[in-house]
N, CA and C atoms as a LAMMPS dump frame, in Angstrom:
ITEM: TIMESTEP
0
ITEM: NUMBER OF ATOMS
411
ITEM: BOX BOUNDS ff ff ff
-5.0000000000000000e+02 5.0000000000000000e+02
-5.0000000000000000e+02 5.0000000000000000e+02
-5.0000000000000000e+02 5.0000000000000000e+02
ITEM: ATOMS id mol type element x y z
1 1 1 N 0.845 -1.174 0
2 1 2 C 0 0 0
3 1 3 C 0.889 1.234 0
4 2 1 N 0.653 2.139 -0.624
5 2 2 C 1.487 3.588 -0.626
6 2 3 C 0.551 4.221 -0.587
7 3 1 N 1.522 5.272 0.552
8 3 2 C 0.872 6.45 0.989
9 3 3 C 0.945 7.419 0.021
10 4 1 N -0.13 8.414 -0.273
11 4 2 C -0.464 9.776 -0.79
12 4 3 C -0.34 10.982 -0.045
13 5 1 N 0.145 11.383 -0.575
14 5 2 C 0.071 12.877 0.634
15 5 3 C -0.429 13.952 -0.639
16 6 1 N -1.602 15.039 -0.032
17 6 2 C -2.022 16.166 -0.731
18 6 3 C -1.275 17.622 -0.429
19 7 1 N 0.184 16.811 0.784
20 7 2 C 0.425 18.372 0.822
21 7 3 C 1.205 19.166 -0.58
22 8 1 N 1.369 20.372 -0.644
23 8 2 C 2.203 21.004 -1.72
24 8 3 C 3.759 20.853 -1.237
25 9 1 N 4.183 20.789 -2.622
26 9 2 C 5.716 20.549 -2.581
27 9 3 C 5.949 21.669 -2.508
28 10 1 N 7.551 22.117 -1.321
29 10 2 C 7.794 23.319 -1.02
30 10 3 C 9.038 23.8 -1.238
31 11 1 N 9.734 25.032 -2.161
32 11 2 C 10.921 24.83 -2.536
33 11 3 C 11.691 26.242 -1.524
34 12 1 N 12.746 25.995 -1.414
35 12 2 C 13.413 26.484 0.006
36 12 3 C 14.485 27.101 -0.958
37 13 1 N 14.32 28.457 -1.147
38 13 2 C 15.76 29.256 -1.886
39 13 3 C 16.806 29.282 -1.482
40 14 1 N 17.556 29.028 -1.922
41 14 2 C 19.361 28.363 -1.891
42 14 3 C 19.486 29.693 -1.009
43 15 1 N 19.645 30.906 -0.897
44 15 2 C 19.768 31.929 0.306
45 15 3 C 19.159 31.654 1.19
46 16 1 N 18.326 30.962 1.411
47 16 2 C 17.489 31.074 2.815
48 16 3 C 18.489 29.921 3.734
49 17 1 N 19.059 29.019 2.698
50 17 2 C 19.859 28.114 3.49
51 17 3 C 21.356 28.568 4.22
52 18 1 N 21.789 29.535 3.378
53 18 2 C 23.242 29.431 3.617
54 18 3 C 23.832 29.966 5.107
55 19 1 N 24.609 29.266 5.665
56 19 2 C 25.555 29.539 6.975
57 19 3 C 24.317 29.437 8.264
58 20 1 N 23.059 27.934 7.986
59 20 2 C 22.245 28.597 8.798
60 20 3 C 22.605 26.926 10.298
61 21 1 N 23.361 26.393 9.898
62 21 2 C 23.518 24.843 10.505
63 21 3 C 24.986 25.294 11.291
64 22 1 N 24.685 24.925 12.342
65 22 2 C 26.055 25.195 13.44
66 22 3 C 26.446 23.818 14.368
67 23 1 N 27.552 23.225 14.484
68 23 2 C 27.631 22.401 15.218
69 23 3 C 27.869 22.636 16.731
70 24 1 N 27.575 22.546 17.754
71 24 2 C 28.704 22.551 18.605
72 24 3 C 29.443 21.217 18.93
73 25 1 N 31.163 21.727 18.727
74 25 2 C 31.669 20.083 18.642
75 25 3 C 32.093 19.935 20.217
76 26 1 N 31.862 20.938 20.758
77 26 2 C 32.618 20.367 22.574
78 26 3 C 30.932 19.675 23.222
79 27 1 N 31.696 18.491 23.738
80 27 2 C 30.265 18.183 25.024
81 27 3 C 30.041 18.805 25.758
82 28 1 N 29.118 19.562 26.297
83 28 2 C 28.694 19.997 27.698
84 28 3 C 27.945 18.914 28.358
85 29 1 N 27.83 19.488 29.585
86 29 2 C 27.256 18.887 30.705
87 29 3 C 27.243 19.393 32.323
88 30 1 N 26.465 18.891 33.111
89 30 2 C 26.356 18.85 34.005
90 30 3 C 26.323 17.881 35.435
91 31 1 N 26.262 18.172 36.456
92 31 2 C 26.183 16.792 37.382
93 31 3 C 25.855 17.332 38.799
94 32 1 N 24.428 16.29 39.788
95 32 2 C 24.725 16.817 40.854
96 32 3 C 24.712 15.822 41.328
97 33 1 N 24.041 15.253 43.048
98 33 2 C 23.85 14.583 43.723
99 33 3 C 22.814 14.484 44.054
100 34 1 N 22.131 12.987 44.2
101 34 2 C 20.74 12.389 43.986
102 34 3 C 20.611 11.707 45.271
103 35 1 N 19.56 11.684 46.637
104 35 2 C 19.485 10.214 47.664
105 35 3 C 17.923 10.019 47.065
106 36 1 N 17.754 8.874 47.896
107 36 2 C 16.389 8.048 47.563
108 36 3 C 15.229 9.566 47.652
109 37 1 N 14.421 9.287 47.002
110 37 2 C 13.09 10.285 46.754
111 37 3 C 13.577 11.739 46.144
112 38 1 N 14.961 11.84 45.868
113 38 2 C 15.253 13.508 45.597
114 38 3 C 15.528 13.663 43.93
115 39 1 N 14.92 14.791 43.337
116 39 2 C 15.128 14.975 42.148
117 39 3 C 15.344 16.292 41.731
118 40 1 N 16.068 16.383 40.57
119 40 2 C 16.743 17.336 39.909
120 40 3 C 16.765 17.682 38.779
121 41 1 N 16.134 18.811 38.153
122 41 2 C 15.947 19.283 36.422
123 41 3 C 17.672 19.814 36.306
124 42 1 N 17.851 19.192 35.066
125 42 2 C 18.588 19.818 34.421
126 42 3 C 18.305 21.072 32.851
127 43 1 N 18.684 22.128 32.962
128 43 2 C 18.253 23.014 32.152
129 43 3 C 19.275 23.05 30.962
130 44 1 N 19.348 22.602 30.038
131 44 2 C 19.952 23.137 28.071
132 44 3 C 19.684 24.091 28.088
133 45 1 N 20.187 25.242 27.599
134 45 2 C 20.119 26.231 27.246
135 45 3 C 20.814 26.76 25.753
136 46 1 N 20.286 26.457 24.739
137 46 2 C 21.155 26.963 23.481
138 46 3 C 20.746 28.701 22.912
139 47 1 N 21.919 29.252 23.14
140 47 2 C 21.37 30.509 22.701
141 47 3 C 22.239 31.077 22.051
142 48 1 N 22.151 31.822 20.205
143 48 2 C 22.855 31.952 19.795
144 48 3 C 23.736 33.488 19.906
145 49 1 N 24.573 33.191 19.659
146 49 2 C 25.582 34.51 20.124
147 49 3 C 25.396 35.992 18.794
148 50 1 N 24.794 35.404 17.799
149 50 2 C 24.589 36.287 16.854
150 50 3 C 22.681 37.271 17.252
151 51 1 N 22.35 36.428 17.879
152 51 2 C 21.04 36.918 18.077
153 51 3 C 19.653 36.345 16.961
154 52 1 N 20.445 35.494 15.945
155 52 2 C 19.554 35.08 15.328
156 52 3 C 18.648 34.364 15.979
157 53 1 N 17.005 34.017 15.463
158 53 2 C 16.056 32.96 16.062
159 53 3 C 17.008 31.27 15.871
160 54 1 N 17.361 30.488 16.595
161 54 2 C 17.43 29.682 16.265
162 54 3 C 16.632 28.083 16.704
163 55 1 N 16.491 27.011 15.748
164 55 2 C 16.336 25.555 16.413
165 55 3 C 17.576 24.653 16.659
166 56 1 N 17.702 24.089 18.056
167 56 2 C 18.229 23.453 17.767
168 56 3 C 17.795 22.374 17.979
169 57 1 N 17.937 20.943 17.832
170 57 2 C 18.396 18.985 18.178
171 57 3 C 19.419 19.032 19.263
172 58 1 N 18.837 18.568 20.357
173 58 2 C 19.496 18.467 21.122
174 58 3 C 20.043 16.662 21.72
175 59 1 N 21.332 16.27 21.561
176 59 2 C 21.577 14.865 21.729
177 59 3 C 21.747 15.115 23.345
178 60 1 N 21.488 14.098 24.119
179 60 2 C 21.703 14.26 25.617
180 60 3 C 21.514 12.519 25.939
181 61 1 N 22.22 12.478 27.08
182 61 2 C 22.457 11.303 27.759
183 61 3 C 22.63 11.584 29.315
184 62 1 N 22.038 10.629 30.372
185 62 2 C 21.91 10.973 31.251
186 62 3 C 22.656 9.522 32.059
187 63 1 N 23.574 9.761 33.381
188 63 2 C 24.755 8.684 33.262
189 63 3 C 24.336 8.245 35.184
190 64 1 N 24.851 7.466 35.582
191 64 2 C 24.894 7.271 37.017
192 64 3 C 25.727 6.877 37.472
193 65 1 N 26.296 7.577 38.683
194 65 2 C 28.126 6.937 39.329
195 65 3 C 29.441 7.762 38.724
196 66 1 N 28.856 6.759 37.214
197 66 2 C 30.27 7.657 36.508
198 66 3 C 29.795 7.462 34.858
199 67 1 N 30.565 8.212 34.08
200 67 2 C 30.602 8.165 32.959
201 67 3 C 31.319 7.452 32.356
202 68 1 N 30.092 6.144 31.723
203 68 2 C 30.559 5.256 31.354
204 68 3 C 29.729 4.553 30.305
205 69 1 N 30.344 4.637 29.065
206 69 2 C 29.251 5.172 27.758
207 69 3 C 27.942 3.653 27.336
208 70 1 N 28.65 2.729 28.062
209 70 2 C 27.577 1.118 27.647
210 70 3 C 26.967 0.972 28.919
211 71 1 N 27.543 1.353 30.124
212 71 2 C 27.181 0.587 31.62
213 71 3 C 26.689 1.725 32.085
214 72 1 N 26.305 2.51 32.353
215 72 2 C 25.92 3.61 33.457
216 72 3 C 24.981 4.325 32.773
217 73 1 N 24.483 4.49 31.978
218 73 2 C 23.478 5.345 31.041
219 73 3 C 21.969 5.003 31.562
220 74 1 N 21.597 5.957 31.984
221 74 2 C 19.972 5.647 31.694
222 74 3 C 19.307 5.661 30.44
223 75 1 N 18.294 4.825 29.836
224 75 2 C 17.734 4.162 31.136
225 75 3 C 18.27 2.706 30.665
226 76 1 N 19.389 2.466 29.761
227 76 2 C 19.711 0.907 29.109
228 76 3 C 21.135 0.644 29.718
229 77 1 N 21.804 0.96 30.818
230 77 2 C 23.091 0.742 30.861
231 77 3 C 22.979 -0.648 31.9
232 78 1 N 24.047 -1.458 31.362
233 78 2 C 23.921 -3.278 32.098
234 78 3 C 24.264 -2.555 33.666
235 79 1 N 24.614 -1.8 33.767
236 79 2 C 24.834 -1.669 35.89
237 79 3 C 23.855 -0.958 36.338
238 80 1 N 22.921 -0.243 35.441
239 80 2 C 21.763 0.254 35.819
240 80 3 C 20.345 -0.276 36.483
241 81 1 N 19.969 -0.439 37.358
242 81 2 C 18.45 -0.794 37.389
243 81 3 C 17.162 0.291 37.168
244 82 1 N 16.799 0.286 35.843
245 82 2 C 15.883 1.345 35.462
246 82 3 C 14.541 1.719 36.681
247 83 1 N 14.188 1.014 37.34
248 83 2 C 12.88 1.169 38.192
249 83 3 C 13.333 1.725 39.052
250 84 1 N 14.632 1.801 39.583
251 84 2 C 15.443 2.746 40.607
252 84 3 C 14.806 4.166 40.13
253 85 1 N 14.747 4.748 38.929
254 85 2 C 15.025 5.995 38.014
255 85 3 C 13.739 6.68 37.803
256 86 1 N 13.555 8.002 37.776
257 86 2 C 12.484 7.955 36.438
258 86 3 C 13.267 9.611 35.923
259 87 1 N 13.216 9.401 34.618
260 87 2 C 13.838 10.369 33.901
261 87 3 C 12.968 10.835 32.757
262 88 1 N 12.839 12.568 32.788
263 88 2 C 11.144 12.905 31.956
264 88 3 C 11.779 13.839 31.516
265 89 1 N 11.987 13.774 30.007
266 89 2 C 13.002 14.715 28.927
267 89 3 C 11.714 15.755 28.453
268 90 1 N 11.727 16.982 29.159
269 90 2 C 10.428 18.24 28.742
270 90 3 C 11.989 19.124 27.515
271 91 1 N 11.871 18.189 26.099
272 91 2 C 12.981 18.046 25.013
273 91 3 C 12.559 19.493 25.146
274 92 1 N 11.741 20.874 24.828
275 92 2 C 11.506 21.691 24.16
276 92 3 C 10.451 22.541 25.311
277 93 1 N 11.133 23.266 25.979
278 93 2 C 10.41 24.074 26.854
279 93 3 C 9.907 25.791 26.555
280 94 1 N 8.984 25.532 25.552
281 94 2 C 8.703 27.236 25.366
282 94 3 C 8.041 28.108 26.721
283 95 1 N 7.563 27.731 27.342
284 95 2 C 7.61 28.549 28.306
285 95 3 C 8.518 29.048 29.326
286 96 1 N 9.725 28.641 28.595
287 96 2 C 11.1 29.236 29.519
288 96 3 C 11.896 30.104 28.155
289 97 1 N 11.145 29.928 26.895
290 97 2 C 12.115 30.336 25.589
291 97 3 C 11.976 32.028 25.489
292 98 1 N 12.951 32.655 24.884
293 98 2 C 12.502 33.683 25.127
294 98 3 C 11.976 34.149 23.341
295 99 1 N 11.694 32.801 22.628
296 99 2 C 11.683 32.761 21.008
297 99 3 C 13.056 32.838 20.419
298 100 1 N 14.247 33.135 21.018
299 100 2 C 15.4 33.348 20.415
300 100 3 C 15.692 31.945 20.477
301 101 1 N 15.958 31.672 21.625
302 101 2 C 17.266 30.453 22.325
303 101 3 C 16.661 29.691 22.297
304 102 1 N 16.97 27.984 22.344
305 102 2 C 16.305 26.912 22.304
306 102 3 C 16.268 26.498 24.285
307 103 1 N 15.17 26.056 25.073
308 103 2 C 15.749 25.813 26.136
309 103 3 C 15.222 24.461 26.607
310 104 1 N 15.515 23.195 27.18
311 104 2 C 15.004 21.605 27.22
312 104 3 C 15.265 21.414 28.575
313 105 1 N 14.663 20.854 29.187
314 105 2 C 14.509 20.272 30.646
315 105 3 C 14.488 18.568 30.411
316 106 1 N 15.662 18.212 31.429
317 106 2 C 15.508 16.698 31.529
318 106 3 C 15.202 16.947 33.213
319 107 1 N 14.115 15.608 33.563
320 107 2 C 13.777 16.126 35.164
321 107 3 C 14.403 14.393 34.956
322 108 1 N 14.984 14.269 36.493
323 108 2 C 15.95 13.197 36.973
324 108 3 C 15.425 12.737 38.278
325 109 1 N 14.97 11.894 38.591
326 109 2 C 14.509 11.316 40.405
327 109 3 C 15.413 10.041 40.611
328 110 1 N 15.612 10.366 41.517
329 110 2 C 16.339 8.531 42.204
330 110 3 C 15.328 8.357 42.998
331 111 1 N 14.388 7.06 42.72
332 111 2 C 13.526 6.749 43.292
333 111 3 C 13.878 5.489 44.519
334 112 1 N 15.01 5.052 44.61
335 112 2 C 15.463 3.964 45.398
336 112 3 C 17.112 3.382 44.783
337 113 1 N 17.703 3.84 44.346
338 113 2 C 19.125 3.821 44.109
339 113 3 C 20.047 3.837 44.79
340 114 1 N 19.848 4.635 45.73
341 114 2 C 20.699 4.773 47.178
342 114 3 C 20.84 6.484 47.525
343 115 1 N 22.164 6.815 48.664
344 115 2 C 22.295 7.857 48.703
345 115 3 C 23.499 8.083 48.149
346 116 1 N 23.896 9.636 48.513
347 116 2 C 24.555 10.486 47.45
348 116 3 C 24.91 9.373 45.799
349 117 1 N 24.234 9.231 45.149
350 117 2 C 24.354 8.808 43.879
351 117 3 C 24.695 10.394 43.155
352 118 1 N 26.016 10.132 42.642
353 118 2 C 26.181 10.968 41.257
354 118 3 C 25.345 10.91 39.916
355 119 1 N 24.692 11.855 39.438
356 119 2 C 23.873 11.631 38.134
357 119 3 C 24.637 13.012 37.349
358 120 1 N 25.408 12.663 35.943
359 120 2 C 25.809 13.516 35.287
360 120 3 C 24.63 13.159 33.655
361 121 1 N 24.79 14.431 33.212
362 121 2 C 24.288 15.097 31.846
363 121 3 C 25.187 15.202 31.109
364 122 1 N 25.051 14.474 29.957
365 122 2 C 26.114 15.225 28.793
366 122 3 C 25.058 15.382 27.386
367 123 1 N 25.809 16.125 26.588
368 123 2 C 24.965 16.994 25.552
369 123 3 C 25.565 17.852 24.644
370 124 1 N 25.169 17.696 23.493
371 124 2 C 25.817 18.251 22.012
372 124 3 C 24.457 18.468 21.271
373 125 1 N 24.711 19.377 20.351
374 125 2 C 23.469 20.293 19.911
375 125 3 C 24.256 20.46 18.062
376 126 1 N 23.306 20.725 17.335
377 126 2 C 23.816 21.691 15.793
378 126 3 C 22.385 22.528 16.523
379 127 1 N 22.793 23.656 15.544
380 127 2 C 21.253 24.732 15.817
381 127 3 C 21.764 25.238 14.285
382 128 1 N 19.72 25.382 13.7
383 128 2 C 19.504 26.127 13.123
384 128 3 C 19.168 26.926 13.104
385 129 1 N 19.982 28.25 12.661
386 129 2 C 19.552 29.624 13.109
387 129 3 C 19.106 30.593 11.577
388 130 1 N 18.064 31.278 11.993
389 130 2 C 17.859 31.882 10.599
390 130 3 C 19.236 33.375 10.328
391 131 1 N 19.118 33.314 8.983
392 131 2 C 20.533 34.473 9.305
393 131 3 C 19.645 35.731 8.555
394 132 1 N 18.368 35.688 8.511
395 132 2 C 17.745 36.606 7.876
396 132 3 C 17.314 37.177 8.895
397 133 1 N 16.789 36.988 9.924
398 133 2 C 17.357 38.072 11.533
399 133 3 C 18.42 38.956 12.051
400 134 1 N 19.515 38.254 11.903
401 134 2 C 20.089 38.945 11.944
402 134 3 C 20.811 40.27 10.706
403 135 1 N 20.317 39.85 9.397
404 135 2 C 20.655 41.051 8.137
405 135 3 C 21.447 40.576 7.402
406 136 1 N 21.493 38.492 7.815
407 136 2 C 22.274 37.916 6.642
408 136 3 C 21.337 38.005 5.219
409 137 1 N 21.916 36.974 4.451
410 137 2 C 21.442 37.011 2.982
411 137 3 C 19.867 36.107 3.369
């Protein structure tokens, strides 16, 4: 069976594209300390330095103990027990945006893990930013 679609095909002028995809290649992150019942938002914040509107994709991973890219990851890492956890990715928070900056909330609980558990954030972004805001082409 194939699908139909009635929407219109939409053509995107070669200026509207140019210099508008940014990587950032360093990881950021964050980290605090978690005991049984206590939880913690972590806030992304992408905001571009030119002032253009931008979107970004935000990659994020959320770790326990230590950073350790197969074993410690929520919520699939083999030393992990997921029901310990609950982790609620609010990916795209416009009511914290100010329309410029992109801003994402991961909320983090240790629901029975133990005490002082370390929980670190790591995170890499591209953003698309329009450059016709700022008085590009």
């Amino acid at each position: 069976m194939a699908l139909q679609s009635n929407l219109p095909q939409i053509k995107i002028l070669r200026q509207g594209l140019e210099n508008i995809i940014s990587f950032i290649p360093q990881t950021e992150g964050g980290m605090t300390t978690l005991s049984n019942g206590e939880a913690y938002t972590f806030y992304l914040i992408v905001e571009p330095l030119s002032g253009a509107i931008c979107l970004s994709p935000i990659d994020w991973t959320v770790y326990v103990g230590s950073i350790s890219r197969y074993n410690t990851n929520l919520p699939d890492g083999v030393d992990v027990t997921m029901s310990q956890w609950l982790v609620v990715p609010f990916v795209y928070d416009y009511d914290y945006t100010d329309s410029i900056n992109v801003v994402a909330k991961i909320y983090v609980k240790n629901i029975s893990a133990g005490s002082n558990v370390n929980v670190y954030l790591q995170f890499q972004s591209r953003a698309i930013q329009n450059s016709l805001t700022t008085g590009g082409s």
